[in-house]
Gaussian input, Z-matrix of N, CA and C with variables (Angstrom, degrees):
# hf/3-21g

backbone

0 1
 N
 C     1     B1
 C     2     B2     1     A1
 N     3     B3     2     A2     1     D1
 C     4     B4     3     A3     2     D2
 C     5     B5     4     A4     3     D3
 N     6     B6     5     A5     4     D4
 C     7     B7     6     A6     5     D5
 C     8     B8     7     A7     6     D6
 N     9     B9     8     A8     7     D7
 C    10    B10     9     A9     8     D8
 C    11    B11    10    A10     9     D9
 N    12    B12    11    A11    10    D10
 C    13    B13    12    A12    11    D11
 C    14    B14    13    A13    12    D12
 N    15    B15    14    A14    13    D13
 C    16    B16    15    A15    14    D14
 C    17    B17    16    A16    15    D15
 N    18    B18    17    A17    16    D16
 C    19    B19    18    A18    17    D17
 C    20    B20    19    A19    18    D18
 N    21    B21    20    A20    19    D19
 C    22    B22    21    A21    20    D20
 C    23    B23    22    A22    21    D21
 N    24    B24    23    A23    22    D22
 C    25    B25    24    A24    23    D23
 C    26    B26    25    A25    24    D24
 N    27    B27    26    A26    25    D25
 C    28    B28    27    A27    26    D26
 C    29    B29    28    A28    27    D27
 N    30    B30    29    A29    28    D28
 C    31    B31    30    A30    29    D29
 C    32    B32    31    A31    30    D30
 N    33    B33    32    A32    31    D31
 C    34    B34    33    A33    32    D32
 C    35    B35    34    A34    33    D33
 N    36    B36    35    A35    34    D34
 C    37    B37    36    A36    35    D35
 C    38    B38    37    A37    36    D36
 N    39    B39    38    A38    37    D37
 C    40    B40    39    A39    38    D38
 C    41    B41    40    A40    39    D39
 N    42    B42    41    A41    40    D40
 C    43    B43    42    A42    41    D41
 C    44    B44    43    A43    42    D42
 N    45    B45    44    A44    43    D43
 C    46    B46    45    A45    44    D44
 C    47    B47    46    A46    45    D45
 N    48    B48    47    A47    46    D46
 C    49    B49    48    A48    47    D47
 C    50    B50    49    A49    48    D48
 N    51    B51    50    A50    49    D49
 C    52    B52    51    A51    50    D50
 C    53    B53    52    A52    51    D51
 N    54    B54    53    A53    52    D52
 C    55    B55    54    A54    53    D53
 C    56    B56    55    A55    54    D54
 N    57    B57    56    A56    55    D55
 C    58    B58    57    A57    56    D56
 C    59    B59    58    A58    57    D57
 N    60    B60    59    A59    58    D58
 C    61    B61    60    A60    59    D59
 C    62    B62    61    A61    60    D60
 N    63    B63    62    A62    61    D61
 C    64    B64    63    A63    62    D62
 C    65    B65    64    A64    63    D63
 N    66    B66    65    A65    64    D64
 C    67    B67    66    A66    65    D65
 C    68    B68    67    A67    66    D66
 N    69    B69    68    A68    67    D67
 C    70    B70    69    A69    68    D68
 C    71    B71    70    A70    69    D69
 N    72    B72    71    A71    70    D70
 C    73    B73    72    A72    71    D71
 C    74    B74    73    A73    72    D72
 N    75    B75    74    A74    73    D73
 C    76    B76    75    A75    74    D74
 C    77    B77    76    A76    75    D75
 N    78    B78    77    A77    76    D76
 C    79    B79    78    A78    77    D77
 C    80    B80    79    A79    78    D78
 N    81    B81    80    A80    79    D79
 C    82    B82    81    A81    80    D80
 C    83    B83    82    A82    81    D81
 N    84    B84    83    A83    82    D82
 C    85    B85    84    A84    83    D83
 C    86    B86    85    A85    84    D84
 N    87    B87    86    A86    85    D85
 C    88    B88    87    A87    86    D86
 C    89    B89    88    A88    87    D87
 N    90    B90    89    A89    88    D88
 C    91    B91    90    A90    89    D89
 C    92    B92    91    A91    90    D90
 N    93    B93    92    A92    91    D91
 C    94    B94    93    A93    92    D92
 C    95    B95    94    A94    93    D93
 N    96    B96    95    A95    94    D94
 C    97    B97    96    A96    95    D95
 C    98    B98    97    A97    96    D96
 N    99    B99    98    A98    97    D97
 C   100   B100    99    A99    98    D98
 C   101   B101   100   A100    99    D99
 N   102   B102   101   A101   100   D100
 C   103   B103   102   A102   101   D101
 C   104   B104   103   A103   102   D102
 N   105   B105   104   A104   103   D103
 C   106   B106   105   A105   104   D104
 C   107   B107   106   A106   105   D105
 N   108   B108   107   A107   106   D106
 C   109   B109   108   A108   107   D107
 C   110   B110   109   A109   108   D108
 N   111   B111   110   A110   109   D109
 C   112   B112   111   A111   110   D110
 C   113   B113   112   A112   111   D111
 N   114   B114   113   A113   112   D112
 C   115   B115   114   A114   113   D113
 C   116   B116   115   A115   114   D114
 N   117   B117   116   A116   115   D115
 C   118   B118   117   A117   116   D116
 C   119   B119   118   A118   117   D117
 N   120   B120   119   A119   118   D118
 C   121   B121   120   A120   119   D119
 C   122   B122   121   A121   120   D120
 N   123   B123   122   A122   121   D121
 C   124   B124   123   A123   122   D122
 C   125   B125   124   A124   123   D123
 N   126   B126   125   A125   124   D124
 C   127   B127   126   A126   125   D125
 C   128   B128   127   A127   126   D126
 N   129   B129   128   A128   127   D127
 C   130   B130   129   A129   128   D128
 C   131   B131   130   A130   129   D129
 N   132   B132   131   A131   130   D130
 C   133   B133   132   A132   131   D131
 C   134   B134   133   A133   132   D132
 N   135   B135   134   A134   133   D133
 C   136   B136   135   A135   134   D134
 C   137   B137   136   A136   135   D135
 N   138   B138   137   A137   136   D136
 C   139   B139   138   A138   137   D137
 C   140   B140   139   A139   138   D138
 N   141   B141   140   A140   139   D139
 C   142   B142   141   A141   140   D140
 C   143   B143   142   A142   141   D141
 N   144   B144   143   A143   142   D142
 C   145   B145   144   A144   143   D143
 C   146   B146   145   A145   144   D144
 N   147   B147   146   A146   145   D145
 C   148   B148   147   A147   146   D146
 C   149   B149   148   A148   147   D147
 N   150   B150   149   A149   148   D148
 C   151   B151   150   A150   149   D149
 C   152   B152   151   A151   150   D150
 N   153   B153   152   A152   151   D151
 C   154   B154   153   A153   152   D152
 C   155   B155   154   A154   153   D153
 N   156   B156   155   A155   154   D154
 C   157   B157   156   A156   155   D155
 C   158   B158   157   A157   156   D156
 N   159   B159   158   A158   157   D157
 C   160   B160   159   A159   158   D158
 C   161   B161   160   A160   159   D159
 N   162   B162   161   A161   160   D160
 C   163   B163   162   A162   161   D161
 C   164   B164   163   A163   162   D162
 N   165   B165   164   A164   163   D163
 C   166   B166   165   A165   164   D164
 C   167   B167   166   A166   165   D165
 N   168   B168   167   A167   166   D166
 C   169   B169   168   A168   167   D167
 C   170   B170   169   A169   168   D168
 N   171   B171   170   A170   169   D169
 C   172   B172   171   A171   170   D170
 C   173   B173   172   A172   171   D171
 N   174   B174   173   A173   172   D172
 C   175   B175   174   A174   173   D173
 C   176   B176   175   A175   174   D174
 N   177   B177   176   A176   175   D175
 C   178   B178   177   A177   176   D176
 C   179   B179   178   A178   177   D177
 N   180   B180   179   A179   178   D178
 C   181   B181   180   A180   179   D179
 C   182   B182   181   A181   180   D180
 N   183   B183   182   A182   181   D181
 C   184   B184   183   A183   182   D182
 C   185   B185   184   A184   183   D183
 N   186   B186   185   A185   184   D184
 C   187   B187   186   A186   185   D185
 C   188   B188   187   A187   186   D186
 N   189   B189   188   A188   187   D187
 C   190   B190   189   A189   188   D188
 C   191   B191   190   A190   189   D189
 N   192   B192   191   A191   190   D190
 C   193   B193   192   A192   191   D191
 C   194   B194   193   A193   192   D192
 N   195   B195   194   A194   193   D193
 C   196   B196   195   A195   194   D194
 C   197   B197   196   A196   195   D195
 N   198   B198   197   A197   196   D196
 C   199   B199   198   A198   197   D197
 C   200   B200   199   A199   198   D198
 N   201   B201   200   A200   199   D199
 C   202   B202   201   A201   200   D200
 C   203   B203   202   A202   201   D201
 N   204   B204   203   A203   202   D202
 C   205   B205   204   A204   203   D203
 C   206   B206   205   A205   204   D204
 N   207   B207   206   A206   205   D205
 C   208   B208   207   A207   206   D206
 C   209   B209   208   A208   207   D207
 N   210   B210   209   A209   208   D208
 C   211   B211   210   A210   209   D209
 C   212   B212   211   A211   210   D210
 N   213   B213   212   A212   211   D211
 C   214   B214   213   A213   212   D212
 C   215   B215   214   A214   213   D213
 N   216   B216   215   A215   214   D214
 C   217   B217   216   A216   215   D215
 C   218   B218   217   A217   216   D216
 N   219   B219   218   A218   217   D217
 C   220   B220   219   A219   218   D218
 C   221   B221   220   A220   219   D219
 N   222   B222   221   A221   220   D220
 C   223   B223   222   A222   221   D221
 C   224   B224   223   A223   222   D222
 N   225   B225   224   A224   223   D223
 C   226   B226   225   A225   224   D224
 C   227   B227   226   A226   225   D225
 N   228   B228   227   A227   226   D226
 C   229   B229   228   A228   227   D227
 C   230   B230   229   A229   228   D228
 N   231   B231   230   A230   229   D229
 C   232   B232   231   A231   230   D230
 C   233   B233   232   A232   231   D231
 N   234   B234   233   A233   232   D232
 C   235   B235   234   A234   233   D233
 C   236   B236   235   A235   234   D234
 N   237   B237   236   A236   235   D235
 C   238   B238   237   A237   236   D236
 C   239   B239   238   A238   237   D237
 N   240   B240   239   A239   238   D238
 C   241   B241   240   A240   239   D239
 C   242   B242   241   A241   240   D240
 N   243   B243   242   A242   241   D241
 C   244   B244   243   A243   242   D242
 C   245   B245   244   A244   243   D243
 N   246   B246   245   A245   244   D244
 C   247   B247   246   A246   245   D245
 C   248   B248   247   A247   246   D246
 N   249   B249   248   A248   247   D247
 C   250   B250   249   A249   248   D248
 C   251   B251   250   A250   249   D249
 N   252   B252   251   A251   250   D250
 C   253   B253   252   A252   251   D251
 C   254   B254   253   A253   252   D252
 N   255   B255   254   A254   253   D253
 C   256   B256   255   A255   254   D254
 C   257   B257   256   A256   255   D255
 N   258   B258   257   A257   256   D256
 C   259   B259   258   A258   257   D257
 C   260   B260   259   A259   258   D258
 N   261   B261   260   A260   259   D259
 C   262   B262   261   A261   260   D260
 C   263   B263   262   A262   261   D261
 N   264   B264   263   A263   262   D262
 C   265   B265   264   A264   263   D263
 C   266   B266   265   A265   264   D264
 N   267   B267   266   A266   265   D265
 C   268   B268   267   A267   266   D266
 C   269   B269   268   A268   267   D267
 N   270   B270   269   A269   268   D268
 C   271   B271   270   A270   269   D269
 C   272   B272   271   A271   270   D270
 N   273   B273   272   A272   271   D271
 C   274   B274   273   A273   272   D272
 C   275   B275   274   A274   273   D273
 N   276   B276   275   A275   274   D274
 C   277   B277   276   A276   275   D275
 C   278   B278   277   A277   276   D276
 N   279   B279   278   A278   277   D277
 C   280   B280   279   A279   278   D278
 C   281   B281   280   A280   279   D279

   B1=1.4450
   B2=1.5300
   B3=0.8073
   B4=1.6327
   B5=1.6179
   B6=1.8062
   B7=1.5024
   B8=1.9395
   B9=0.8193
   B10=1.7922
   B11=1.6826
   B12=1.1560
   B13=1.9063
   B14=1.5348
   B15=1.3095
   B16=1.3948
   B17=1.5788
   B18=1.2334
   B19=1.9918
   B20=1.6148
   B21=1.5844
   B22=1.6157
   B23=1.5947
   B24=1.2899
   B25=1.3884
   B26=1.3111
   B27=1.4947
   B28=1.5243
   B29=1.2645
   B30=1.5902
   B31=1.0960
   B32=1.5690
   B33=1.3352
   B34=1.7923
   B35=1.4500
   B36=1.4204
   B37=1.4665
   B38=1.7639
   B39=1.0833
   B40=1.4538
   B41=2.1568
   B42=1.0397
   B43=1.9553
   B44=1.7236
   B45=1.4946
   B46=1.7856
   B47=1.4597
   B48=1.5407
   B49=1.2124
   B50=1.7013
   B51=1.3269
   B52=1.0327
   B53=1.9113
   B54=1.0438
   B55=1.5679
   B56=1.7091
   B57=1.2370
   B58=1.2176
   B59=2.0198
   B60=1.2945
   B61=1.9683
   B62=0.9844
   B63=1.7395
   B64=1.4462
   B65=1.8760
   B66=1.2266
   B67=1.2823
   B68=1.6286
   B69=1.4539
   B70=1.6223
   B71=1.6271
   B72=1.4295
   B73=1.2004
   B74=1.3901
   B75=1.5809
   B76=1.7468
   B77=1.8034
   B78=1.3256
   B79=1.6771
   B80=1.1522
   B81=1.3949
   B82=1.6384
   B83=1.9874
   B84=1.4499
   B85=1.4145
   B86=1.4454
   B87=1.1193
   B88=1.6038
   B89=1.6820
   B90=1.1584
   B91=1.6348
   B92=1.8004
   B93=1.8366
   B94=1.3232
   B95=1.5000
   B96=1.3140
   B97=1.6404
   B98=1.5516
   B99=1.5415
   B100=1.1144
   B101=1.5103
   B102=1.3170
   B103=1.5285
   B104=1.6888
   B105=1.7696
   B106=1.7035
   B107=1.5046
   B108=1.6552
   B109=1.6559
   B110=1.6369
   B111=0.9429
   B112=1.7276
   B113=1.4726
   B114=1.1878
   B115=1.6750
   B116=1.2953
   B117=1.6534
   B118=1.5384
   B119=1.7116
   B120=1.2525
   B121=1.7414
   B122=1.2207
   B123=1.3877
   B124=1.4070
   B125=1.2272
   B126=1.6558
   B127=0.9643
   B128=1.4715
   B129=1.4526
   B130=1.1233
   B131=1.4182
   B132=1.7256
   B133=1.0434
   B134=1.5026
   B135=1.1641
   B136=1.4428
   B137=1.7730
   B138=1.6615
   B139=1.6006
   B140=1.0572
   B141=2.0566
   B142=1.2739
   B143=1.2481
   B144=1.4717
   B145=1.3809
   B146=1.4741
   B147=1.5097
   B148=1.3580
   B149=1.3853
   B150=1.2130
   B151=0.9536
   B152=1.6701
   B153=1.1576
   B154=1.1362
   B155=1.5807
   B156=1.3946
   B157=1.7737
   B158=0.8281
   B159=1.3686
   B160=1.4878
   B161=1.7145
   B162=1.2637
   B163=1.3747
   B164=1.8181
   B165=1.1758
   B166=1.5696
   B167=1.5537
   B168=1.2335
   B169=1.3113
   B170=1.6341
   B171=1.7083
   B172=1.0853
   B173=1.4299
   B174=1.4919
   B175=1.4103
   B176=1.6113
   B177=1.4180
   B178=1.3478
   B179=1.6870
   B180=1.2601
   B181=1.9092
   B182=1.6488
   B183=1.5515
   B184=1.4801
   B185=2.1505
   B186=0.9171
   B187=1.6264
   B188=1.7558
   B189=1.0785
   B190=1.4527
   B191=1.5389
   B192=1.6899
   B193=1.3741
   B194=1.2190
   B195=1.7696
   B196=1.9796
   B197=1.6035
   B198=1.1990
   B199=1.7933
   B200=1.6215
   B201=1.5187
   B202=1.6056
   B203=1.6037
   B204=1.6585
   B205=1.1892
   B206=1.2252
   B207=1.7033
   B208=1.2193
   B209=1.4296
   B210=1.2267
   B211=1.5426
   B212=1.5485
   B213=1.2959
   B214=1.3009
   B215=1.6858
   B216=1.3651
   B217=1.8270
   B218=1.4129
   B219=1.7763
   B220=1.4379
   B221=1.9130
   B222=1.5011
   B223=1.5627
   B224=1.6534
   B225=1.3199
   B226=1.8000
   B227=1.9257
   B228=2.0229
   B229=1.2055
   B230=1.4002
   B231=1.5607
   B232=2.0058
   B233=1.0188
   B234=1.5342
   B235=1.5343
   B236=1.7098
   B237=1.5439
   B238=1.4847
   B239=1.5142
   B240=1.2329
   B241=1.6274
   B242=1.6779
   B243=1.7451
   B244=1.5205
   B245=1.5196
   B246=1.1867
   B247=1.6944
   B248=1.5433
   B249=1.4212
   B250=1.5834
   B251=1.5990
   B252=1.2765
   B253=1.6169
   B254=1.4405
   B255=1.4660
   B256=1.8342
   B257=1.5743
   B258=1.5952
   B259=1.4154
   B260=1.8876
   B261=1.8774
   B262=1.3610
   B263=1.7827
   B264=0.7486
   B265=1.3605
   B266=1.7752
   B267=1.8810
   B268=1.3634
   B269=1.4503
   B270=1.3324
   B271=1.0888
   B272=1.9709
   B273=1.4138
   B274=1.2648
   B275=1.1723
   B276=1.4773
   B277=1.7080
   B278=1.6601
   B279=1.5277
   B280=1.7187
   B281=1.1631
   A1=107.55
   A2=123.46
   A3=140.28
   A4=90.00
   A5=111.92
   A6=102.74
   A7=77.55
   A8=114.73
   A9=110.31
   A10=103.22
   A11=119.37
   A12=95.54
   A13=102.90
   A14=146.29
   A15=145.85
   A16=98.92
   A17=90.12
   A18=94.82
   A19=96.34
   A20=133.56
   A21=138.92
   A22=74.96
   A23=131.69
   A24=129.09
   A25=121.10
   A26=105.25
   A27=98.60
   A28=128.88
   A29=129.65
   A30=151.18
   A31=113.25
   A32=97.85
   A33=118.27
   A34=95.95
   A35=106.93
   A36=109.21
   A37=107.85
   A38=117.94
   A39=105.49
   A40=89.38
   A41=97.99
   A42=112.24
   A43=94.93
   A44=108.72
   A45=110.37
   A46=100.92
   A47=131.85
   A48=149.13
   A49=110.92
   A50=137.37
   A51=145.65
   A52=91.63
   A53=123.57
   A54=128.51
   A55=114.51
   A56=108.59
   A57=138.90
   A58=102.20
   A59=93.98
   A60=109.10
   A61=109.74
   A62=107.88
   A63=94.66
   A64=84.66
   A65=120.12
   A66=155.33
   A67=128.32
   A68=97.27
   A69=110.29
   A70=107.91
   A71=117.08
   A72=117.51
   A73=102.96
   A74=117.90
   A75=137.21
   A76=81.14
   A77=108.61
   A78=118.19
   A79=106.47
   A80=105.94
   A81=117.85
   A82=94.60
   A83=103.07
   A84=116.88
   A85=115.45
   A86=128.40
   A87=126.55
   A88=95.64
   A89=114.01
   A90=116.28
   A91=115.89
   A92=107.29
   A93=99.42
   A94=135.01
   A95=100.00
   A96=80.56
   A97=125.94
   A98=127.18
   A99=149.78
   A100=90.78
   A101=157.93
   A102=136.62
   A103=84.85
   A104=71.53
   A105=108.85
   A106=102.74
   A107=93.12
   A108=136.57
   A109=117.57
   A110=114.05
   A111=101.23
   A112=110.77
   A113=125.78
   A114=144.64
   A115=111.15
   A116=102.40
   A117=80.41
   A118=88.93
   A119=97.51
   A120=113.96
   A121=118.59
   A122=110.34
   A123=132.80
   A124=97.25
   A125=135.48
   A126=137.57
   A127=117.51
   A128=121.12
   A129=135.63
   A130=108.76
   A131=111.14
   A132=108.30
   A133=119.66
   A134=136.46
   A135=153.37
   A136=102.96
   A137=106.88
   A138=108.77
   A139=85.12
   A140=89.37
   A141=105.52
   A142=121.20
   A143=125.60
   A144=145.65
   A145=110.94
   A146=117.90
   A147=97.75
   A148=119.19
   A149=132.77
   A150=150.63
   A151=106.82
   A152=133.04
   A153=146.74
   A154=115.35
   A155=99.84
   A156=106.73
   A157=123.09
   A158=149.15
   A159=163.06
   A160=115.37
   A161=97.51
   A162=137.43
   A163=135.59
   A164=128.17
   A165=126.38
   A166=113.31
   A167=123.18
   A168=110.26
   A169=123.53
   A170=112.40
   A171=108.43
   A172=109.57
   A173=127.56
   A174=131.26
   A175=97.03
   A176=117.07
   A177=125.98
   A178=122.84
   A179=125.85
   A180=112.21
   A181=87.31
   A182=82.90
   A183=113.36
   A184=97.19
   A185=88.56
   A186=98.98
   A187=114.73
   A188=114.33
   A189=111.81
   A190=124.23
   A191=105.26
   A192=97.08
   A193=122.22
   A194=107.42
   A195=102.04
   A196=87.68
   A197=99.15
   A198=86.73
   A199=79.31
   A200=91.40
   A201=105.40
   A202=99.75
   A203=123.69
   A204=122.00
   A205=105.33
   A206=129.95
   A207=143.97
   A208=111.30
   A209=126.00
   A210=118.58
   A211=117.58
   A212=118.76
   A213=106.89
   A214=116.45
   A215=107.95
   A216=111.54
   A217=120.10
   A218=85.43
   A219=94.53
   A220=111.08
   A221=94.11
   A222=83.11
   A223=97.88
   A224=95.91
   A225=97.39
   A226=91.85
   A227=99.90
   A228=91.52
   A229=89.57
   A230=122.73
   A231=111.97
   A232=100.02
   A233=107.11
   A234=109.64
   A235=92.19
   A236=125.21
   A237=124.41
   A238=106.98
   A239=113.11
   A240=113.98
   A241=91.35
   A242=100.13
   A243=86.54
   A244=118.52
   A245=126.66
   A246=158.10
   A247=110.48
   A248=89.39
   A249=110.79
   A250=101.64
   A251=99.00
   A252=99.00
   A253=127.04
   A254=103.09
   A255=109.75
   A256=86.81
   A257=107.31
   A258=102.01
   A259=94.12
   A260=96.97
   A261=102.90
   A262=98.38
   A263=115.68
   A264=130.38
   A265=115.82
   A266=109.02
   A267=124.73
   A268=108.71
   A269=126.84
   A270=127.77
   A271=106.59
   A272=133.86
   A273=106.81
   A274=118.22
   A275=100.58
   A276=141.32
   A277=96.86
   A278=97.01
   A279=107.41
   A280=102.62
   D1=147.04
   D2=-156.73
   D3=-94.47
   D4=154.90
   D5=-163.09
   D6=-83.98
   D7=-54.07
   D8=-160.46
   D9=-49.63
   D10=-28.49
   D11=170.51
   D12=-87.45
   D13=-26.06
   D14=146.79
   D15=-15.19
   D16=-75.29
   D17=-153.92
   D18=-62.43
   D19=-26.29
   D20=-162.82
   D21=-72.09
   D22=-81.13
   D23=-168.34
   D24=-34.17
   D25=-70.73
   D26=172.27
   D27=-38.25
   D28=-43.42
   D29=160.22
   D30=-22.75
   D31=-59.87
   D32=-170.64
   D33=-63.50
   D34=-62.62
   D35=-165.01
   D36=-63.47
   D37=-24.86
   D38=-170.69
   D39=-71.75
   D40=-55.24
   D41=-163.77
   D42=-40.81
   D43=-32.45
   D44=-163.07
   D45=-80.99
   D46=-33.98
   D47=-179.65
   D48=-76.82
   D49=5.72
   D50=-122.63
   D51=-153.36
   D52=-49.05
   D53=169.30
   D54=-109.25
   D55=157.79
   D56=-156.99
   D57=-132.96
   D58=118.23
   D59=144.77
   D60=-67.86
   D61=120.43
   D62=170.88
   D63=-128.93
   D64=140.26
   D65=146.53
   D66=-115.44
   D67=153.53
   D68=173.22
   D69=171.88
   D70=-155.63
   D71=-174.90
   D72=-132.71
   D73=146.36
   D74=-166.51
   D75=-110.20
   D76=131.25
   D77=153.88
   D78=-147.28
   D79=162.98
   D80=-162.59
   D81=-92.51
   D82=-173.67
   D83=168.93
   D84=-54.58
   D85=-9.48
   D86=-173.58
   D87=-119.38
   D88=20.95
   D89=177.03
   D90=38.47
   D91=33.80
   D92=141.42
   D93=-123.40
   D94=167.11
   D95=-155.24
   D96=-76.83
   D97=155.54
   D98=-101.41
   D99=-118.85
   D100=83.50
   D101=-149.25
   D102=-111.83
   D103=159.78
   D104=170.40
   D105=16.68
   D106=80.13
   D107=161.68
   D108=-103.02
   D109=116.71
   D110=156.28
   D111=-47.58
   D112=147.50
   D113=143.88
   D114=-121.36
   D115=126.31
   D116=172.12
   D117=-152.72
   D118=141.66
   D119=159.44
   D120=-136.65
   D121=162.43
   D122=-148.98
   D123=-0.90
   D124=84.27
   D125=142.36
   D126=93.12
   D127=-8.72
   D128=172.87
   D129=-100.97
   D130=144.34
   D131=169.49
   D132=-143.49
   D133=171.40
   D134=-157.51
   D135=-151.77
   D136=159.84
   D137=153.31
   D138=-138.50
   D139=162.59
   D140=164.89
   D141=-62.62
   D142=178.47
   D143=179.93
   D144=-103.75
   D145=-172.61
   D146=164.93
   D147=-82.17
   D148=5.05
   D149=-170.72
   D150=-98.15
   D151=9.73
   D152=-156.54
   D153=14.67
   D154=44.61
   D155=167.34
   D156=-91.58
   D157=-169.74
   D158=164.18
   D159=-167.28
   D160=152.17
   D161=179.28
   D162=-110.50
   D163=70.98
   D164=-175.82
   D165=-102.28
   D166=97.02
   D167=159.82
   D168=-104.82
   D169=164.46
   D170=-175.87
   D171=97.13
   D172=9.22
   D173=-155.53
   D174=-100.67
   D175=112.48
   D176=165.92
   D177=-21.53
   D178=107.90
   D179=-177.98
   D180=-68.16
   D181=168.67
   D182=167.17
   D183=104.17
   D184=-159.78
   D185=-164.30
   D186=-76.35
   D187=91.58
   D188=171.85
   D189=-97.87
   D190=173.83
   D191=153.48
   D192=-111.27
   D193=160.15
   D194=-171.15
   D195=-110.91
   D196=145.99
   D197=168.61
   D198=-144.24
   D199=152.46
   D200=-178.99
   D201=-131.94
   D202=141.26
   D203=-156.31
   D204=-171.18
   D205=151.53
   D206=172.80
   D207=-129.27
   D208=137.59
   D209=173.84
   D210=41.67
   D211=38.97
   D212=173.78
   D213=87.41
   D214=-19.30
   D215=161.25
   D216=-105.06
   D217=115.24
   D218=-179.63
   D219=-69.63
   D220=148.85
   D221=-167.28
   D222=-110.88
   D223=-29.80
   D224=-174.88
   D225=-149.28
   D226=143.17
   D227=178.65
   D228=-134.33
   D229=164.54
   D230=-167.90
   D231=-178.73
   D232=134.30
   D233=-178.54
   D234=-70.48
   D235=169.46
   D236=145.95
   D237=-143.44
   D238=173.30
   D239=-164.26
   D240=-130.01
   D241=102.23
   D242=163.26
   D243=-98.65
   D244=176.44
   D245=-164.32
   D246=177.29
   D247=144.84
   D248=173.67
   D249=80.88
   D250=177.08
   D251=176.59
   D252=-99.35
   D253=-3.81
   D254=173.34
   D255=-127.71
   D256=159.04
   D257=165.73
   D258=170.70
   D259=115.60
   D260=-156.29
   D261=-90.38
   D262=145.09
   D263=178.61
   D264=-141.71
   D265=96.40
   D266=-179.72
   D267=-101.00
   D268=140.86
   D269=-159.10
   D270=-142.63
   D271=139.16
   D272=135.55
   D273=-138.83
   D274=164.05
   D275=-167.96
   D276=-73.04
   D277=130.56
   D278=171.53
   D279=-57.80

């Protein structure tokens, strides 16, 4: 194998090891769930479903912020610490 597709690989694999899926479920104070919410971290974002789930991939590890929001009101804002490459994070909004 040639060193320059070596290092293209390595490359890939470090960048793929490097973000995190993060999913879970948004519910309100009465613990049902929270629909069609913004989620968004480091810059990525998802809404809930009716199911008040969500979906972010591609999300930078290490320490972000989550902010969860509708129309411009933030409802909940939180540091979280991702690792690994899946990592569910459920939350609810006062």
């Amino acid at each position: 194998m040639s060193t320059r597709l070596f290092a293209l690989l390595l490359t890939a694999l470090t960048l793929q090891a490097q973000t995190t899926t993060v999913y879970g479920i948004i519910t309100n104070r009465a613990r049902r769930p929270a629909i069609h919410l913004l989620v968004s971290i480091a810059r990525k974002i998802a809404y809930t479903d009716d199911s008040g789930r969500y979906r972010i991939d591609g999300v930078p590890s290490g320490r972000q912020k989550m902010v969860i929001s509708s129309q411009g009101k933030v409802f909940l804002e939180t540091d979280v610490k991702l690792d690994g490459p899946q990592q569910r994070i459920d939350r609810q909004i006062p």
